[in-house]
C-alpha positions as CSV (number, residue, x, y, z in Angstrom):
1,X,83.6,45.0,-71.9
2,X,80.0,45.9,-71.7
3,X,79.0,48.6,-69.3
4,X,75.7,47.6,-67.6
5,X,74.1,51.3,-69.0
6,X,74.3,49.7,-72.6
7,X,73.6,46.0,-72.0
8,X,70.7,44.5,-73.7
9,X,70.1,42.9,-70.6
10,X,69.8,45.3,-68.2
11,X,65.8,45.4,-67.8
12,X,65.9,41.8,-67.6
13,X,64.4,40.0,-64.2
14,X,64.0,36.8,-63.5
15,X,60.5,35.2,-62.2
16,X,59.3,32.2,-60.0
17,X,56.5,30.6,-62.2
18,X,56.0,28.9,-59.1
19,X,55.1,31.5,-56.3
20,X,54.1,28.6,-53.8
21,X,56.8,26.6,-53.7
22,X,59.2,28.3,-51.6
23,X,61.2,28.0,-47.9
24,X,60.1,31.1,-46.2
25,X,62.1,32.6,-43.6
26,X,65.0,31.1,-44.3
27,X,67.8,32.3,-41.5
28,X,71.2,31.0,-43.0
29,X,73.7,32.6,-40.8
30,X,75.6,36.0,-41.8
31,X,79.0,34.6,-40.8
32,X,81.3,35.0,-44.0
33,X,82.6,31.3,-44.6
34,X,84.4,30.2,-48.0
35,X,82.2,27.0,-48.1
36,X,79.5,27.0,-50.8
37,X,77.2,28.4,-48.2
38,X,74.6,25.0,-48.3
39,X,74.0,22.0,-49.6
40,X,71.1,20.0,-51.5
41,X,71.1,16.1,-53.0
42,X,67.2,16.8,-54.1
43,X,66.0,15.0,-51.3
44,X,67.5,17.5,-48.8
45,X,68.6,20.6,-48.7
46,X,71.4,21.9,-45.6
47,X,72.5,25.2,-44.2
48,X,74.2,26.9,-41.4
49,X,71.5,28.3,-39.3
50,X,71.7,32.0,-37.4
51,X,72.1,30.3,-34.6
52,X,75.9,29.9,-33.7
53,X,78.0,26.8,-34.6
54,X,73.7,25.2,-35.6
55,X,72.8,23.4,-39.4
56,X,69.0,23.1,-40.5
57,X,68.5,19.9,-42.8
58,X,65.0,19.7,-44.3
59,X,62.9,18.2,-47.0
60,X,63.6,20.4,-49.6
61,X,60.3,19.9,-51.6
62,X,58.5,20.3,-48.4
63,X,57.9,23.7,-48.5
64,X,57.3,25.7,-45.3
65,X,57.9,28.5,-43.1
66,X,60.8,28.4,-40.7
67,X,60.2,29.8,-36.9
68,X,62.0,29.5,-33.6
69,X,61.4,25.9,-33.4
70,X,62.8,24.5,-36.2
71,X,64.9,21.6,-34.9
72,X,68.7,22.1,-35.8
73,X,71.9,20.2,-35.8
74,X,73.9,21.9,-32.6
75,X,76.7,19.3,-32.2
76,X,80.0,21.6,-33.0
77,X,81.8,23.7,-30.8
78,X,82.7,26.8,-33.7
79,X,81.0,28.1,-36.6
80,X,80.1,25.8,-39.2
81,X,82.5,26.4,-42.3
82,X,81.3,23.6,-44.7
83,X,78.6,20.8,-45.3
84,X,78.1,18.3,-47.7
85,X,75.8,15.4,-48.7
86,X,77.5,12.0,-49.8
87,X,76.3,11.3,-53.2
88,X,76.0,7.4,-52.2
89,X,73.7,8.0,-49.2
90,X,71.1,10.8,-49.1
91,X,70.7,10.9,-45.2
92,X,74.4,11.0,-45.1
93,X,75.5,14.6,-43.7
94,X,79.2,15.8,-43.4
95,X,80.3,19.2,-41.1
96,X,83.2,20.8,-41.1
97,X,83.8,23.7,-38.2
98,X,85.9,26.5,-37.1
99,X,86.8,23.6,-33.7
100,X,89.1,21.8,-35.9
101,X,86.5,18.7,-35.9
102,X,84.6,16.8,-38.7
103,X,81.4,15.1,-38.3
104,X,78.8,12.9,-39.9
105,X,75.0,13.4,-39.3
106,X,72.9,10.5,-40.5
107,X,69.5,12.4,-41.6
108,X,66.9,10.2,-41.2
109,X,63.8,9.9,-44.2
110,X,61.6,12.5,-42.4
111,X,64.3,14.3,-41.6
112,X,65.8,16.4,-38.3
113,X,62.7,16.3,-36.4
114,X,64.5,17.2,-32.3
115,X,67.6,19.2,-31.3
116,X,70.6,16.9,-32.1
117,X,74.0,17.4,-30.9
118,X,74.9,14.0,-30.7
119,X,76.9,12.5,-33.9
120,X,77.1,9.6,-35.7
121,X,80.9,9.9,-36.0
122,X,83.4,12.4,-35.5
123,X,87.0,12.4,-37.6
124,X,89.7,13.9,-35.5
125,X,92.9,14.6,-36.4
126,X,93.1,18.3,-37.7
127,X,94.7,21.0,-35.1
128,X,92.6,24.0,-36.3
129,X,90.1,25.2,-38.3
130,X,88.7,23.0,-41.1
131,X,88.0,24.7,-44.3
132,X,86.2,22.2,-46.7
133,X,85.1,18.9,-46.9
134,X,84.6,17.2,-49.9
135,X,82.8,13.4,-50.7
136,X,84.9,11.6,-53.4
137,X,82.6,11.4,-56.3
138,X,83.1,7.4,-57.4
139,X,84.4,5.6,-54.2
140,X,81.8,5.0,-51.4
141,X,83.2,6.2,-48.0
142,X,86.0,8.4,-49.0
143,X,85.7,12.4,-48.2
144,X,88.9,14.7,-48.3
145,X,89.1,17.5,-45.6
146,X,91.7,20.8,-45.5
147,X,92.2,22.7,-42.8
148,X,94.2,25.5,-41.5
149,X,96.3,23.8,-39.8
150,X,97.9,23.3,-43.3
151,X,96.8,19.6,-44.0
152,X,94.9,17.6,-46.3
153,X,93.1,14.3,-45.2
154,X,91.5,11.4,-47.3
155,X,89.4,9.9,-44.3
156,X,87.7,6.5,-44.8
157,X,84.5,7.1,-42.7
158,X,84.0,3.5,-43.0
159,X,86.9,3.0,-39.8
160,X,87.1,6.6,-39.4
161,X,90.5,7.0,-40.1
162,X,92.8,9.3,-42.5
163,X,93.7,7.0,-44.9
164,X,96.3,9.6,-46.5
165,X,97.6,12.8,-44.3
166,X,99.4,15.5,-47.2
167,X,101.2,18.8,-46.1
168,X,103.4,19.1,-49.0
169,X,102.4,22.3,-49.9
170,X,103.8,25.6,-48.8
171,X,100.8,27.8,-48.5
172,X,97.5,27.6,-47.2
173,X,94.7,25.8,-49.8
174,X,91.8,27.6,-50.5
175,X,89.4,25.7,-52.4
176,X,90.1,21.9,-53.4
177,X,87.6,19.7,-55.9
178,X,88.3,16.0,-57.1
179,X,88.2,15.4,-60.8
180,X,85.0,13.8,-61.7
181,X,86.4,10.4,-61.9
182,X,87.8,11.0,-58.6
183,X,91.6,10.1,-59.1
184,X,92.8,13.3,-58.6
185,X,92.3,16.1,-55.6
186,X,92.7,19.6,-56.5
187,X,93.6,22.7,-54.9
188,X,93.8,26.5,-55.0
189,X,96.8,28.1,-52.4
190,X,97.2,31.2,-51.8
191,X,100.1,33.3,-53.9
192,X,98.5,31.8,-57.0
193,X,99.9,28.6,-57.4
194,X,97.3,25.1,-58.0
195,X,98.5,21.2,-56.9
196,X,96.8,18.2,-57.7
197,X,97.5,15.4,-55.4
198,X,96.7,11.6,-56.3
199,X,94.9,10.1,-53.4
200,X,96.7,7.4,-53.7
201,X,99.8,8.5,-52.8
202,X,101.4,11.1,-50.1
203,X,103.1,13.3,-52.9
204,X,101.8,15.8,-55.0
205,X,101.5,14.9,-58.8
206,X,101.5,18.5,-59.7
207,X,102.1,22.3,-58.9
208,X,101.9,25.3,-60.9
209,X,100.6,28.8,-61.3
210,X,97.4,29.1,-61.2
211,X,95.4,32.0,-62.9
């Protein structure tokens, strides 16, 4: 291993070529999550504000400067743990939060332009904290969802309903991805172990050790 004292690479820094095109005063909130920390399709961009339990969607090639009034998402109860855009419907917003409750924002083309606390739909059906949310990457409609509570969902936010409830698992998850062609959820647990579920079924196809 390289110490940083004799890396090549140590002088190295990085620069904008761009100076101009920036978000300036940016407040993302200081609250330590294990989401991602925001979201972007190219079209948007999504974060949990400074101000409690609050997400800012804007353009995000509309560069700006934020200040006091910058209209924000305010519809959850706890702090916000996870977002994510579907990648079938730009406008389409997903929040997950420390109440235990899942919502979807639909962003319209200008974007958030008032305080909204009022969702499009809400998916209830965890008992405590919601960890991640995650969009299935090939089927329109489907997002998966873990929580503390020790339970994974596949909703169908086309009816609203959890299609597939899982809580085969021993210990708590804490990250989950599907597999790019979407016909398998994985996750991380604690005490080092991985399990890979297939959504369409309410077993586990898999556990092992993880690394």
């Amino acid at each position: 291993m390289v110490s940083l004292q004799q890396s090549k690479f140590r002088y190295l820094q990085g620069q904008n070529p761009f100076p101009q095109q920036k978000h300036e005063d940016v407040k993302m909130t200081s609250s330590q999550q294990e989401h991602d920390g925001m979201a972007s399709n190219g079209k948007f961009t999504a974060l949990p504000w400074e101000s409690m339990a609050s997400v800012a969607v804007f353009p995000s090639y509309k560069f700006q400067r934020f200040d006091a009034r910058i209209p924000l998402i305010k519809g959850h109860q706890g702090a916000i743990t996870d977002i994510a855009f579907s990648p079938f419907h730009d406008g389409l917003l997903s929040t997950a939060s420390e109440d235990g409750k899942i919502k979807l924002w639909l962003i319209p083309d200008e974007g958030v332009q008032e305080i909204t606390k009022e969702e499009d739909m809400e998916l209830l059906g965890h008992t405590k904290k919601v960890m991640a949310v995650r969009w299935h990457p090939i089927a329109e409609n489907v997002l998966a969802s873990y929580s503390v509570d020790g339970c994974v969902k596949i909703w169908d936010v086309a009816n609203g309903t959890a299609g597939i409830n899982y809580s085969g698992h021993t210990t708590l998850p804490t990250a989950m991805r599907w597999s790019p062609r979407g016909d398998v959820l994985g996750m991380m647990l604690k005490g080092h172990q991985m399990t890979f579920i297939d959504p369409r079924k309410e077993d586990s196809v898999l556990t092992s050790a993880s690394h």
